[in-house]
N, C-alpha and C positions, 0 to 999 in steps of 0.2 A: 264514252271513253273514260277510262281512270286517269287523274292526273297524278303526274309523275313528281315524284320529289325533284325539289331544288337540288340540284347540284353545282358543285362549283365547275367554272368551266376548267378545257383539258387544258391549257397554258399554265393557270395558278397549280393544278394538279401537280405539272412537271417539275415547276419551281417550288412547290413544297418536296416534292420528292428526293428532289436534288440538292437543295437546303440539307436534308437529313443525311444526305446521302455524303455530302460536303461535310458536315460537323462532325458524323461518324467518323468519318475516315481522320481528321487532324486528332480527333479522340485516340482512335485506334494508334496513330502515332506517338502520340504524349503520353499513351500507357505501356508502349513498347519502349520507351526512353528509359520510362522509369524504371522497369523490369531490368534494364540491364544501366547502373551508374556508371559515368565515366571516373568520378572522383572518387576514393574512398570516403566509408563511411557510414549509415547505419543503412543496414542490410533492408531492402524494401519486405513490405508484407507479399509475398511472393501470394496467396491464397489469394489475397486482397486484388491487387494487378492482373490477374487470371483472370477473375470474378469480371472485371472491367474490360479487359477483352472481348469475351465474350459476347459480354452486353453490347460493345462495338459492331462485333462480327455482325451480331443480328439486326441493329440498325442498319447496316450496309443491306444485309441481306433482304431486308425487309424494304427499304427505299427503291433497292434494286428489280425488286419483285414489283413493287406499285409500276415502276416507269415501265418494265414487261409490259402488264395488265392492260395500262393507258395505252401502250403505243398497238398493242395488238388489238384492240379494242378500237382503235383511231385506222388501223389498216384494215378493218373488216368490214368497216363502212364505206 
């Protein structure tokens, strides 16, 4: 029989997942603030702001897709 890589178990999995899934999303808030100022004053790098969205969006996306994985992977056994 082949031995199997170590892996981390599914609990740390979730809690890394959701750590990401957590930061992402207060990211994604703090870069939608900025996007739009309450007070006047120097116009944000709109190009910039976008760029960091983005990269939010896809950490959600991607945290979201891990905890998929695990849990269908955890229901088929």
């Amino acid at each position: 029989s082949c031995a199997l890589p170590v892996q981390k178990p599914r609990s740390e999995l979730v809690r890394t997942s959701l750590r990401l899934l957590t930061s992402s999303a207060y990211r994604l808030q703090s870069e939608c603030r900025k996007a739009l100022p309450a007070e006047p004053g120097p116009a944000p790098d709109v190009q910039l702001v976008t760029q960091q969205v983005i990269q939010c969006a896809y950490d959600i996306a991607k945290a979201a897709k891990q905890l998929v994985t695990i849990t269908t992977k955890e229901n088929n056994n």
